[in-house]
N, C-alpha and C positions, 0 to 999 in steps of 0.2 A: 632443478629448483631455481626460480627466476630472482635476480636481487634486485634492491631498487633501483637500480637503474633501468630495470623493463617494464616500472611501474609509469605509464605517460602520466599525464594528465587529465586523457580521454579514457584513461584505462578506471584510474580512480575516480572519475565522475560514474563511470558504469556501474560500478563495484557500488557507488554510493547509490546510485538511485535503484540499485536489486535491492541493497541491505536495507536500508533506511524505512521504517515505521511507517509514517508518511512524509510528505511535502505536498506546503499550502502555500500560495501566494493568496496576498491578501491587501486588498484596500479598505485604509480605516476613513477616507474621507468619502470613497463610496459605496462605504457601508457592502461590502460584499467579501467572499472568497471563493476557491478555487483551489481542487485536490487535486494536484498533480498525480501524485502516489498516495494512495492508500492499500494499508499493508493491517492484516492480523486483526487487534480490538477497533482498528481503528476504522475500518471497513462499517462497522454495527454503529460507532460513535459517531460519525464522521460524513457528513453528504458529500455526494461531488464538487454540490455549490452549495451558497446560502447567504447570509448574512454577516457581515462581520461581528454585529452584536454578538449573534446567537454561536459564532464560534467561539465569544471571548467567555459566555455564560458557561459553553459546554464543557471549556477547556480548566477553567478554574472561578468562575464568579459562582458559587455554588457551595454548600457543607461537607467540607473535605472529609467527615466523617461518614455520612452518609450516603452523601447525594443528591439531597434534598435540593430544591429552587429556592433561591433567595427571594424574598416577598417584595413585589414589582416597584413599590417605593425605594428601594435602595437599587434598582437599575440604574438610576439616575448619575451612578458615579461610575459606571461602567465605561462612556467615552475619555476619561481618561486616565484608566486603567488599561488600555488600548493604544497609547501613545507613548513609543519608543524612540527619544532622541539619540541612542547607540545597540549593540548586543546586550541581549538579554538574555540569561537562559536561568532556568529553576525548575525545580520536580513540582509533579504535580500529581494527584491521587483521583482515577479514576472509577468511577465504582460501571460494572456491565453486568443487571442484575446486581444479586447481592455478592458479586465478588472484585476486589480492588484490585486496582492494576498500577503500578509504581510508574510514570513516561517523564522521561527528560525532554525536555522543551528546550530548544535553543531559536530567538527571533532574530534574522538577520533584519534591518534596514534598507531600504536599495534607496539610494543615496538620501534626497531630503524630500520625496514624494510625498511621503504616508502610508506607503506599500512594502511590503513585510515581505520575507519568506519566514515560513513556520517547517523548523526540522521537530519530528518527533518521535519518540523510541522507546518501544516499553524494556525495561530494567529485564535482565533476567530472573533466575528464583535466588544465584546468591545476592544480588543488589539488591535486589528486592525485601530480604534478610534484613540486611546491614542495614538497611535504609529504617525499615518498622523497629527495628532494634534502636537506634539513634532517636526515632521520634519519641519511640517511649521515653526512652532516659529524661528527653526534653519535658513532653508530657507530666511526667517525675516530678522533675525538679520544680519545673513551672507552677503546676497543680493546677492550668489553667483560671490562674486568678484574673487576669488579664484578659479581657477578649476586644479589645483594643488597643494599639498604642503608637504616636508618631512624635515625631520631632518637625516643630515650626520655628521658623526666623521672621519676627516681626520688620524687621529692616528690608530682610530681601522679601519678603512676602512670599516665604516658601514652605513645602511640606516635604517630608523623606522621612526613609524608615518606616513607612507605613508596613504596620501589622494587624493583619484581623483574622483571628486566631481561629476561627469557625472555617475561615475559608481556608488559611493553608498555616504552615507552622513558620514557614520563611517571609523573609520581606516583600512586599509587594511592590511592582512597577505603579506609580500613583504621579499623575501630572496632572497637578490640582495647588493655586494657590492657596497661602492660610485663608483669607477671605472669603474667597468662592467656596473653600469648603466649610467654612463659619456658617456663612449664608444658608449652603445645602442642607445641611446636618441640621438644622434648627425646624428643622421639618419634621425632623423625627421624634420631635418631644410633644407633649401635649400642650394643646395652646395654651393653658396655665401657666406654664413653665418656661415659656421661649422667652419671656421678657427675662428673666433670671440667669438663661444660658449666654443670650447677647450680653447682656451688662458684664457676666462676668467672664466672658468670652472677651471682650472687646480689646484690642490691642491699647484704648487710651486704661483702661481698667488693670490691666497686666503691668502694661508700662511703670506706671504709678504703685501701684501695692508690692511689686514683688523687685526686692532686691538680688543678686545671685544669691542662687542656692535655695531661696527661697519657695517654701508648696503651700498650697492650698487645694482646698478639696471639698463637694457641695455634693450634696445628693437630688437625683431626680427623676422620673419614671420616663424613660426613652421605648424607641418602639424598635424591637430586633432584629433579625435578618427574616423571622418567621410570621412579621407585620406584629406582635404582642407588645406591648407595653413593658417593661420591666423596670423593677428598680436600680439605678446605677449610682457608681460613687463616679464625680467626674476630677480628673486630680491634675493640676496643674504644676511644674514645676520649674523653675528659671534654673539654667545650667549656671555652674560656676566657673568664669574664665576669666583672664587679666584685664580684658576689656569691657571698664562700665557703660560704655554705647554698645555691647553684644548682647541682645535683647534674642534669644535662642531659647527655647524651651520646651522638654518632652508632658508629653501631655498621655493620659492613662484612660481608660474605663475600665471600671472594677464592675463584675455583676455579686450584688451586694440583695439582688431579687426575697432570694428563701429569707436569708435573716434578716431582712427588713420586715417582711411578714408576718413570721416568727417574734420580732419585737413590736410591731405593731398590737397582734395579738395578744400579747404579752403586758402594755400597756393597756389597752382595753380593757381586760380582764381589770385591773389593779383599779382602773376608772372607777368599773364599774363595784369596784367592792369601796371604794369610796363614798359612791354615789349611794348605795342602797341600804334602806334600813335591813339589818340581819334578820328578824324575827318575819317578815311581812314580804320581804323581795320587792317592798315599792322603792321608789324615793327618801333620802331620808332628807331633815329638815335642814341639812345645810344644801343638800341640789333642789330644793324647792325653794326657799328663799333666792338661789341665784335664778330660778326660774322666775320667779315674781320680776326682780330686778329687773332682768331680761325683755317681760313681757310690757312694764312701762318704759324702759328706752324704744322699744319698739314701737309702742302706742304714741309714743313722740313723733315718731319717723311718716308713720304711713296713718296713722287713726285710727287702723280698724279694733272693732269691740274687741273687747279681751274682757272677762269673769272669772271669780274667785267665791269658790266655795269651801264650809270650812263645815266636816261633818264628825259628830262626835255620838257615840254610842251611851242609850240610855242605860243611866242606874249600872253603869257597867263593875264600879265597885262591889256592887252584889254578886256580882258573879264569881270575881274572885275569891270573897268570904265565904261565899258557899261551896262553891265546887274544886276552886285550889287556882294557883297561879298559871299551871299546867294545863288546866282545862279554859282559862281564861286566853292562855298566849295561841290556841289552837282554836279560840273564838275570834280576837284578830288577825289570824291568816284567812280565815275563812270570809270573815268582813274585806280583809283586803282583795280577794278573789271576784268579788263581787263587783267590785269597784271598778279591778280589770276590765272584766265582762263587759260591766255596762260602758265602759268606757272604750271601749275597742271601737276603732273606726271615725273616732272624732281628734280633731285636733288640739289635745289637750296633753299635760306633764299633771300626773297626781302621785303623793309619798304617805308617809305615817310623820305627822307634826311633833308629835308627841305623845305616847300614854294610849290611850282610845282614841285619839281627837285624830284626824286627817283631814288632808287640803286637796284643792284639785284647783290646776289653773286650763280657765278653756280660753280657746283661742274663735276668733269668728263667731261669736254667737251672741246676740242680744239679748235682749230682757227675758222676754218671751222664750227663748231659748235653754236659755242659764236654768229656770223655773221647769221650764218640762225637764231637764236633764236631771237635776233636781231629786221631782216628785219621781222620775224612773227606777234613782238608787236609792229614794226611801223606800218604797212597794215594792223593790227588788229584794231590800234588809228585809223587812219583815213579812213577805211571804215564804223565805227562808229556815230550814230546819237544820239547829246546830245542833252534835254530838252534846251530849250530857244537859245541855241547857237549854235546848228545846228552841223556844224562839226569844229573838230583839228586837229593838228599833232602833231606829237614830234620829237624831234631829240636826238637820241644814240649816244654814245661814247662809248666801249669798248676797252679792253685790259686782255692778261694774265699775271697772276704771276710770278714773275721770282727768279730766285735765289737770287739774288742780293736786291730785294725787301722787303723795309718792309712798313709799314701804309702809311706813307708819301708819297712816291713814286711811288707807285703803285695807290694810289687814284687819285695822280697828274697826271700822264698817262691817266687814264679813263677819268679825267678831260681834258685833253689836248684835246684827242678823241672826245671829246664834243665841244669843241670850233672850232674843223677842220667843224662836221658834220655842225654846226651852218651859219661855211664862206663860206657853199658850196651853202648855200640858203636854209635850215634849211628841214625839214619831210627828213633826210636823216641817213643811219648808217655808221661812222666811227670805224675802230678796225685797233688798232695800235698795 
């Protein structure tokens, strides 16, 4: 049995380059590498040559769950993810087909070139164990609220602790100013939004609003490792230390995606039961009146016609003394259905005003317009067959917008228009 002392140093280089996974020497300023040894998965992973990019992609720029490619917009931080100023070593999870493979990564340096040696080694099955065993716990505890997180120094203009939690569960090598990565990242939000991310990104914006200790926190739709848009909570938070010129701060992305949706929906919904009258599912009189409002600030703005009609069902009192309130409430749904109809495809907000009576506001249409749309929903009413009651009519009033015009006056006109169509012997349209 030989002791260490007959172990050379030619002897433990041997020993090393049988056992060893692979070895890769690698240039990150030209963009290439080189398999010395390739050994096991890494033979199938692993080209003789290639690219430095596409080794740093294959090795861990990618969804440590999966496997999946990162969407080609986020390559862009890949070159300095790539840049090691000492040793580096960390696990990495590789997927060959659908099954994962545990490899310790160790990057040597060769001295200040830019040229690496890459040691790599897959785990056995007990490390391999221990290893999925720990991430779980982490997993656990984490509950991956987090899929982001770094710490910057506004003074030194630096970033460390970079974690992104899709790609591995440990910290990442990242040699990237705060600025440059300010700059980069603001790409990945929707051009809405970037003016909101700079301002409250900005190191004069931080400076200023956040004392130690202090967070804030904004929401906004970012695009993810799989190019989608998602909603995020972005959270800021100034460390607390003895020194009030130490301007340091970790910084979070929560995906806040589902229940933003969820409460979006959720608001909609509450809108929309605000918005509509219960009996009819139109409009009810308070979102039509902010619609009128609406439609003269806008007629301010740009000029174009905008029309108001105001339609009310004849002798509809009689219907209810005769046939009952029940058969009356199931004659203005049916009236309101009609209105629908005819009203699909044009640019127009129409609700229930009140009682029988309804309004409709059109957008884009002039005189001549307003009048055929009009005559369309009276001959629409009464060529119509309602349960129990057989047939109705209605009678229209219309009018457009005018300069001079505000709520009062303009509804009073449509109103007028209604009482002309009424004296003429009612199923008639008036536009004044």
């Amino acid at each position: 049995m030989q002791g260490i002392n007959d172990i050379t140093f030619d002897k433990a280089l041997d020993y090393f380059g049988k056992s060893v996974g692979a070895l890769i020497v690698a240039d990150q300023a030209a963009d290439s590498y080189r398999a010395l040894v390739r050994r096991g998965i890494f033979s199938d992973v692993l080209g003789e040559s290639g690219t430095y990019t596409s080794l740093v992609q294959t090795l861990w720029f990618h969804y440590s769950s999966d496997g999946r490619k990162i969407t080609d917009e986020y390559n862009v931080f890949i070159p300095n993810m790539g840049k090691f100023v000492g040793k580096y070593s960390k696990r990495l999870k590789l997927l060959l087909g659908d099954i994962p493979h545990i490899v310790q990564m160790t990057i040597i340096p060769v001295e200040d070139s830019g040229r690496y040696l890459f040691l790599l080694d897959e785990l056995d099955e007990h490390e391999k164990e221990e290893d999925e065993e720990t991430q779980n716990k982490v997993s656990t505890i984490q509950n991956n609220i987090y899929v982001f997180t770094m710490v910057f120094d506004l003074v030194r203009d630096t970033t460390s602790s970079v974690s992104l939690t899709e790609i591995s569960d440990e910290a990442l090598n990242y040699q990237l100013s705060y600025s440059e990565w300010r700059n980069t990242i603001v790409n990945m939000m929707r051009d809405e939004e970037k003016a909101l991310f700079l301002e409250r990104s900005s190191p004069e914006y931080l400076r200023a609003h956040f004392k130690p200790g202090h967070v804030e926190s904004f929401d906004l739709q970012m695009m993810d490792l799989d190019g989608v848009f998602q909603w995020v909570k972005l959270i800021f938070s100034r460390m607390e230390t003895t020194n009030e010129n130490d301007y340091r701060f970790v910084y979070m992305v929560q995906n806040i995606h589902e229940a933003t949706i969820s409460m979006n929906e959720t608001l909609k919904h509450y809108e929309e039961l605000a918005s509509k009258d219960s009996l009819t599912q139109l409009f009810n009189r308070g979102r039509i009146e902010t619609e009128l409002c609406n439609a003269i600030e806008q007629y301010g703005r740009d000029g174009k016609p905008v029309g108001l009609m105001i339609l009310d069902i004849d002798f509809f009192k009689a219907v209810n003394d005769r046939f009952g309130h029940p058969v009356g409430d199931a004659t203005l749904k049916h009236f309101a259905d009609i209105i629908r109809q005819t009203m699909s495809g044009c640019n127009s907000a129409y609700g229930r005003w009140g009682g029988e009576e309804f309004a409709v506001v059109l957008y884009d249409a002039d005189e001549t317009g307003l009048q055929q749309l009009a005559e369309k929903i009276r001959t629409s009413v009464a060529a119509e067959k309602y349960e129990a009651v057989g047939s109705i009519t209605c009678s229209i009033g219309g009018t457009l917008l005018r300069r001079e015009d505000d709520l009062e006056s303009w509804f009073g006109r449509a109103d007028e228009a209604l009482y002309n169509a009424k004296q003429k012997g009612r199923n008639c349209v008036s536009v004044s």
